[in-house]
C-alpha positions in Angstrom: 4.4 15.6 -10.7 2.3 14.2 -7.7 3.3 10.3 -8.5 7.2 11.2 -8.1 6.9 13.1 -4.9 4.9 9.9 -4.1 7.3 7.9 -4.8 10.3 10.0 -3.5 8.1 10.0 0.2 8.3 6.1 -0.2 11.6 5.9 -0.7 12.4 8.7 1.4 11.3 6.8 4.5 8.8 9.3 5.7 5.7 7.2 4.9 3.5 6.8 7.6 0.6 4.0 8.7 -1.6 6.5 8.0 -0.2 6.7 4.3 -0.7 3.0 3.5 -3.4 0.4 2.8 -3.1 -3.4 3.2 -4.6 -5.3 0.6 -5.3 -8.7 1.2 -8.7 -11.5 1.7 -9.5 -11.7 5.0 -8.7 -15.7 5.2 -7.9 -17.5 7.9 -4.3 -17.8 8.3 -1.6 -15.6 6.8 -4.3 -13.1 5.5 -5.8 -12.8 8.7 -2.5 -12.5 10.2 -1.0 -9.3 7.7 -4.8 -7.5 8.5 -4.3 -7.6 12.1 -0.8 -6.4 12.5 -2.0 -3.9 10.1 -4.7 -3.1 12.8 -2.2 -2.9 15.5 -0.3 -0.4 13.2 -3.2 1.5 12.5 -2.8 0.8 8.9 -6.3 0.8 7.0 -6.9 -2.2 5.1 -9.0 -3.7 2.3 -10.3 -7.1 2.6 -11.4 -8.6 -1.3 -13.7 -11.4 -0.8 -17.6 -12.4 -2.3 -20.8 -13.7 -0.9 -20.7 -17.2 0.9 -17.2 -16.8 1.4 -15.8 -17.3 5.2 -13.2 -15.0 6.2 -11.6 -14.4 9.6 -10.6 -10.6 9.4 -14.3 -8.3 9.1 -12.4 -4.9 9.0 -12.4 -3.3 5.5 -14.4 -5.5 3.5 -15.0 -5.2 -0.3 -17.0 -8.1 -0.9 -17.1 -8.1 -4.6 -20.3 -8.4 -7.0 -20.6 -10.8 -10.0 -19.6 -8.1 -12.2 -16.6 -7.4 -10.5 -15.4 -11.1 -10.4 -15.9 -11.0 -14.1 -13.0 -8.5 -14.1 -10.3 -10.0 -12.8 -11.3 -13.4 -14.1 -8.9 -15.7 -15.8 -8.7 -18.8 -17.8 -8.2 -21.9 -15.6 -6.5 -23.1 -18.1 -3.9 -20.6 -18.3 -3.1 -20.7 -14.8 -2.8 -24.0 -14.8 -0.4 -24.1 -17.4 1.4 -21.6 -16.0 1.6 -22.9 -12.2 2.4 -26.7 -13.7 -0.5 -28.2 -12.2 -4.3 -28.8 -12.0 -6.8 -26.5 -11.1 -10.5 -27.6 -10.7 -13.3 -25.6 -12.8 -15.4 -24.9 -9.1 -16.8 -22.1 -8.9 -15.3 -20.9 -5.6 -11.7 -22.1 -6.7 -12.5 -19.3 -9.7 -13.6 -16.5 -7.5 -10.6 -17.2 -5.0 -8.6 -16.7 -8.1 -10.6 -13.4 -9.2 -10.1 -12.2 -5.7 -6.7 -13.0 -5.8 -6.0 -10.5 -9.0 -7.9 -7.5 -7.3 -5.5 -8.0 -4.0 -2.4 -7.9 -6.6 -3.7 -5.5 -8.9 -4.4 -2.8 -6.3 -0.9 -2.9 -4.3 2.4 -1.6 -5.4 4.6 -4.5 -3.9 3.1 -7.9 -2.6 4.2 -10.1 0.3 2.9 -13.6 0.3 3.7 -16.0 3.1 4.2 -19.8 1.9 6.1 -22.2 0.3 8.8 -21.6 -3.2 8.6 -25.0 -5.3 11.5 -26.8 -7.4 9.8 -25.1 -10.4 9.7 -21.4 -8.8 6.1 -21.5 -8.0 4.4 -21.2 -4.8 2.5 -24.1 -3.4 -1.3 -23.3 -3.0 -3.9 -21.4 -4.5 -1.9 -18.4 -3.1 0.7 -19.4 -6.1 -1.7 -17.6 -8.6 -1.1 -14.0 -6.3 2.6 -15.0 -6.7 2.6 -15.5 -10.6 0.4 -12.4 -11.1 2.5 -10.1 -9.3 5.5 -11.5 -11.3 3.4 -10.9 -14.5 2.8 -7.5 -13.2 6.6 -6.8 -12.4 5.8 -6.1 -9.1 8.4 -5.8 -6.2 7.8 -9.6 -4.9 8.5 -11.5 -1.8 7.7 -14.8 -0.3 8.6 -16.0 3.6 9.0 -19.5 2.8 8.5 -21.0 5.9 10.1 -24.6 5.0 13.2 -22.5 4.3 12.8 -20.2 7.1 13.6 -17.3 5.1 12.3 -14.3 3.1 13.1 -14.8 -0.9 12.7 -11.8 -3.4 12.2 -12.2 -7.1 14.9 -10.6 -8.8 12.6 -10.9 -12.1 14.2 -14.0 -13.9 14.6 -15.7 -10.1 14.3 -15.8 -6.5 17.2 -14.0 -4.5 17.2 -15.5 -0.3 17.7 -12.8 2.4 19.7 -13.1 5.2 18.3 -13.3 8.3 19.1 -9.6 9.3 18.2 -8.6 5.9 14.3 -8.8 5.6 12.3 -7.0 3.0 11.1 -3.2 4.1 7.4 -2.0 3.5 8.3 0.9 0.6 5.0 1.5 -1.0 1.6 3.0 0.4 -0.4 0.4 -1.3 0.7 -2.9 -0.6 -0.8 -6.9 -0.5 -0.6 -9.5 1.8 -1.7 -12.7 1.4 -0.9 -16.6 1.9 -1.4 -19.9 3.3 -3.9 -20.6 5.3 -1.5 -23.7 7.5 0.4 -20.3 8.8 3.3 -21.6 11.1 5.1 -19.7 13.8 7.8 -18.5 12.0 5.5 -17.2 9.3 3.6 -15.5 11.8 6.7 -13.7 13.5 8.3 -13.0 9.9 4.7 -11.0 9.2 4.8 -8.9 12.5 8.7 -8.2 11.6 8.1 -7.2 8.3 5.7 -4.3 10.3 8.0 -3.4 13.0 10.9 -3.0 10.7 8.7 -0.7 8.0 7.2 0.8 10.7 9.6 1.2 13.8 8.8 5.1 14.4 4.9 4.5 14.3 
């Protein structure tokens, strides 16, 4: 009963900053970017990230214990087959990639900021966020800033958006994450996205 009046206030357009969290890392760049329009919004946000690691956003941190990596670990392996490339066995590309899956895992829809390969992955270590939340059948979206444009995954593909036609914040709990070589454009396309989910607020 209480999840579909949730979801029919999403939907409904009634949601409120007040409603939502961002989910995200706290790194420089796009991540730092999505936390501080979600600041400006008054949006609460949660910022994954583990001991050692530098971040650039200090609001909302979860800095996750050994335990908790453990949990959202995955085989390097796997990923890399999956992605079609090489990742190395370091131990801070493995906890990037464990910090990665509690960011997707906890929001409803994710918005990454980057770049959409030849073979439908994302370029990056922010690719793995992309995959998982296609794994997870999550409402996906990239601003590809090569491209200049917002894509969606349609769930076999990815769908382009017209300019006017940019993805809507529809869900209390969702991620943003990214590159860290954020570009203009990706920067405006971020504070869009929260003026056009959050024009009232």
């Amino acid at each position: 009963m209480h999840e579909v009046e949730a979801s029919s206030r999403c939907y409904d357009r009634t949601m409120t900053p007040q409603d939502c969290i961002l989910f995200s890392g706290g790194a420089p760049g796009a991540e730092a970017e999505f936390g501080s329009c979600a600041e400006r919004h008054g949006i609460d946000e949660v910022n994954f990230t583990f001991e050692g690691h530098t971040i650039a956003r200090h609001r909302g941190v979860r800095v996750l214990n050994h335990e908790e990596l453990q949990a959202g670990d995955v085989s390097l392996e796997y990923v890399s087959r999956l992605m079609h490339r090489r990742y190395t066995d370091s131990p801070t590309i493995r906890r990037v990639l464990q910090t990665l899956w509690y960011q997707v895992n906890s929001g409803q829809e994710i918005y990454v900021i980057g770049t959409v390969l030849a073979d439908g992955t994302v370029r990056g270590g922010t690719g793995w966020g992309a995959e998982f939340g296609k794994l997870c059948n999550k409402p996906l979206h990239v601003f590809d800033q090569e491209k200049d444009a917002w894509l969606t995954w349609s769930g076999t593909d990815w769908t382009p958006r017209a300019k006017a036609d940019g993805p809507v914040i529809a869900h209390p709990h969702f991620t943003g994450t990214g590159t860290r070589r954020l570009a203009d454009n990706g920067k405006r396309a971020i504070a869009d996205l929260f003026k056009r989910s959050f024009a009232s607020a």
